[in-house]
GUVOKOL-640169 format. One record per residue (C-alpha): residue number from 1; residue in three letters; z, y negated, x negated. Coordinates in nm, 3 decimals. Layout:
// residues N
+-----+-----+---------+---------+---------+
|   i |  aa |      pz |      py |      px |
+-----+-----+---------+---------+---------+
| NUM | ALA |       Z |       Y |       X |
...
+-----+-----+---------+---------+---------+
END
This chain:
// residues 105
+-----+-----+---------+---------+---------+
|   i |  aa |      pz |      py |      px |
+-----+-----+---------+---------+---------+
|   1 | UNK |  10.399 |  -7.713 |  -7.760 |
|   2 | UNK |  10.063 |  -7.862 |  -7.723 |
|   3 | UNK |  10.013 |  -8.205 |  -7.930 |
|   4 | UNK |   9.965 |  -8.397 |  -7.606 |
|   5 | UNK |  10.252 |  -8.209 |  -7.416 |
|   6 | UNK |  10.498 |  -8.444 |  -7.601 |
|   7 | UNK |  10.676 |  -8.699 |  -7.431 |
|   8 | UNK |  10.730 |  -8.906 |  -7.708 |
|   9 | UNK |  10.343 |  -8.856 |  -7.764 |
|  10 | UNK |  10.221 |  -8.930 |  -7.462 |
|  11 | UNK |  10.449 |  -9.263 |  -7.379 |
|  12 | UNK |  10.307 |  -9.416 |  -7.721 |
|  13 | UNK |   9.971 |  -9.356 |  -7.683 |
|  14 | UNK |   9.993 |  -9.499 |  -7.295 |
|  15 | UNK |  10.183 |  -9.807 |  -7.416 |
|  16 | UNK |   9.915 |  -9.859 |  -7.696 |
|  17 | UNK |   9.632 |  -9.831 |  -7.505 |
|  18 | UNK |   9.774 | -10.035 |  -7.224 |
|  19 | UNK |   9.878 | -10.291 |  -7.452 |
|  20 | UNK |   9.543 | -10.313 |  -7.611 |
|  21 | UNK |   9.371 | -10.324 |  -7.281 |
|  22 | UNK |   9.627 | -10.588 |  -7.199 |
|  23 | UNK |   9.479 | -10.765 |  -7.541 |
|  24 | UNK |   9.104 | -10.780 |  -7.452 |
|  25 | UNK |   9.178 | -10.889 |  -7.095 |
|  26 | UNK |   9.384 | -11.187 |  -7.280 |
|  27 | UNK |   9.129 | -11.232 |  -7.549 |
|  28 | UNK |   8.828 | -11.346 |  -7.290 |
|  29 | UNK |   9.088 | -11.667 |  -7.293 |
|  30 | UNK |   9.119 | -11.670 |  -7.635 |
|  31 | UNK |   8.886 | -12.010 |  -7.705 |
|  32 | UNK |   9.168 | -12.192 |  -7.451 |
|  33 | UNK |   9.469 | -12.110 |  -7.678 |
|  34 | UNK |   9.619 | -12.321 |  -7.856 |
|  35 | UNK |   9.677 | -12.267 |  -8.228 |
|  36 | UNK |  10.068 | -12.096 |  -8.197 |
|  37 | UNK |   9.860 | -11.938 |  -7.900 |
|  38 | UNK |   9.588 | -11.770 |  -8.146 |
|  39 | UNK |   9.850 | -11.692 |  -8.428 |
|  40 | UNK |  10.035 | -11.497 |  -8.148 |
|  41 | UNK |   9.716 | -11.335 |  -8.031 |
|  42 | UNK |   9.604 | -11.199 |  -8.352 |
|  43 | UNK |   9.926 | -11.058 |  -8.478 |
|  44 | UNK |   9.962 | -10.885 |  -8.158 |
|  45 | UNK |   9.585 | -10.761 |  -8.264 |
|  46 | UNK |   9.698 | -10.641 |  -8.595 |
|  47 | UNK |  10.071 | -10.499 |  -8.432 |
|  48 | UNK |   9.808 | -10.269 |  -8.200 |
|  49 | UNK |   9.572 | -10.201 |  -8.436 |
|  50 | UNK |   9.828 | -10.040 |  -8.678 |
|  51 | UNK |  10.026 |  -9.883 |  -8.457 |
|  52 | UNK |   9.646 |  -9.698 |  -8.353 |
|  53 | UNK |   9.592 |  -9.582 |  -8.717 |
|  54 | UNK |   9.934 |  -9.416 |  -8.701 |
|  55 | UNK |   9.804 |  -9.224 |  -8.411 |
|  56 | UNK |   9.468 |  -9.157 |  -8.494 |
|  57 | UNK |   9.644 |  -9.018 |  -8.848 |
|  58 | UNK |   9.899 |  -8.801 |  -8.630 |
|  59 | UNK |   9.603 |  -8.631 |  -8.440 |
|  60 | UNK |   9.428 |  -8.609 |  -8.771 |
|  61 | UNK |   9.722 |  -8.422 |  -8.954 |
|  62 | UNK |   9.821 |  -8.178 |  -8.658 |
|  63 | UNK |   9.684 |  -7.845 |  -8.606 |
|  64 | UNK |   9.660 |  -7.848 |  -8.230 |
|  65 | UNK |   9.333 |  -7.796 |  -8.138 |
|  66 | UNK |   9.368 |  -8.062 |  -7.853 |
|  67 | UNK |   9.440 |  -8.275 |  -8.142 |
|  68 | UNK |   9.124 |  -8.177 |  -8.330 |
|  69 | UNK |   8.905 |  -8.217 |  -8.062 |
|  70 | UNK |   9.018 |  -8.553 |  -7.941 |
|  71 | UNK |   8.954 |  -8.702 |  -8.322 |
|  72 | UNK |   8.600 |  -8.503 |  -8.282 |
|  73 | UNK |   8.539 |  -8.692 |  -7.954 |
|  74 | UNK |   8.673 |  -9.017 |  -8.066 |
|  75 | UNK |   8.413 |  -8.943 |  -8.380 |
|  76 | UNK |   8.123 |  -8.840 |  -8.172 |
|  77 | UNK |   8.152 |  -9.164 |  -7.946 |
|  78 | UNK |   8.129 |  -9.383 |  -8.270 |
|  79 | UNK |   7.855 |  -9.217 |  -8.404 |
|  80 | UNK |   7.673 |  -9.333 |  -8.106 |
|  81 | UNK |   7.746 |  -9.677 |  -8.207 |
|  82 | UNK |   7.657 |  -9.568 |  -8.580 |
|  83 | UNK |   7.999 |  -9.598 |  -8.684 |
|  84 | UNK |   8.261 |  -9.378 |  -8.821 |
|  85 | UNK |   8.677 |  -9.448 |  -8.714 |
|  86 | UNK |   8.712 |  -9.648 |  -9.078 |
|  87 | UNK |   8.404 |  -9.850 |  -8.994 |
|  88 | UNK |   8.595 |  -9.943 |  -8.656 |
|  89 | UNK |   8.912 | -10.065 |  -8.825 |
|  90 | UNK |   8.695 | -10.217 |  -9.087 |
|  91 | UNK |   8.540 | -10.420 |  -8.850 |
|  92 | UNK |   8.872 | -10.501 |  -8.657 |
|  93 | UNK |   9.009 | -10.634 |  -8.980 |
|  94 | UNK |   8.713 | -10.869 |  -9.042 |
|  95 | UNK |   8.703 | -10.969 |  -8.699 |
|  96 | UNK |   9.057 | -11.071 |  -8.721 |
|  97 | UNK |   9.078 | -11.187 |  -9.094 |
|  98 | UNK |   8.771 | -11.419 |  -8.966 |
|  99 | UNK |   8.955 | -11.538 |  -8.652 |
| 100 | UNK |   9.290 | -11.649 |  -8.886 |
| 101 | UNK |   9.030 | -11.809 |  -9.134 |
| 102 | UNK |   8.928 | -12.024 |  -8.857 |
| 103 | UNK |   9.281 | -12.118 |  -8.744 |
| 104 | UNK |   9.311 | -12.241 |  -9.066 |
| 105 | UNK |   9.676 | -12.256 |  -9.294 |
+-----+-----+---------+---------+---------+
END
């Protein structure tokens, strides 16, 4: 079976990307929350963001070419940006660590 053929595959990468689109469409809001409002927000941020390593390590560790080629795709497109998938979650991390900082204790 193809990496991409599984259902339990497919329904988590769907409900991660969904829920991350869900995210940034909330985010553009983001200056309106209110503090419990941000807390949420970023910890949803983080939940997404780690549960999109796991992935991106699945595809990394399987064989299946579709696999392969999706991580060399994923790699290509970042390279446009100058930026390799660590650089990404690098950046997430500051991003976030820098919205908390400003939420304060």
């Amino acid at each position: 079976m193809s990496f991409f053929e599984s259902e339990i595959v497919q329904q988590e990468a769907k409900d991660v990307f969904q829920t991350y689109q869900s995210l940034i469409e909330l985010g553009s809001h983001y200056g309106k929350f209110d503090r419990d409002g941000k807390i949420k927000y970023i910890e949803q941020m983080e939940e997404v963001m780690d549960r999109f390593k796991i992935m991106m390590k699945r595809l990394e560790l399987s064989d299946d070419f579709s696999a392969r080629m999706t991580i060399e795709q994923l790699k290509t497109q970042l390279g446009q940006f100058g930026m390799t998938p660590q650089q990404m979650f690098d950046n997430m991390r500051i991003t976030l660590d820098r919205m908390k900082a400003q939420i304060g204790p």
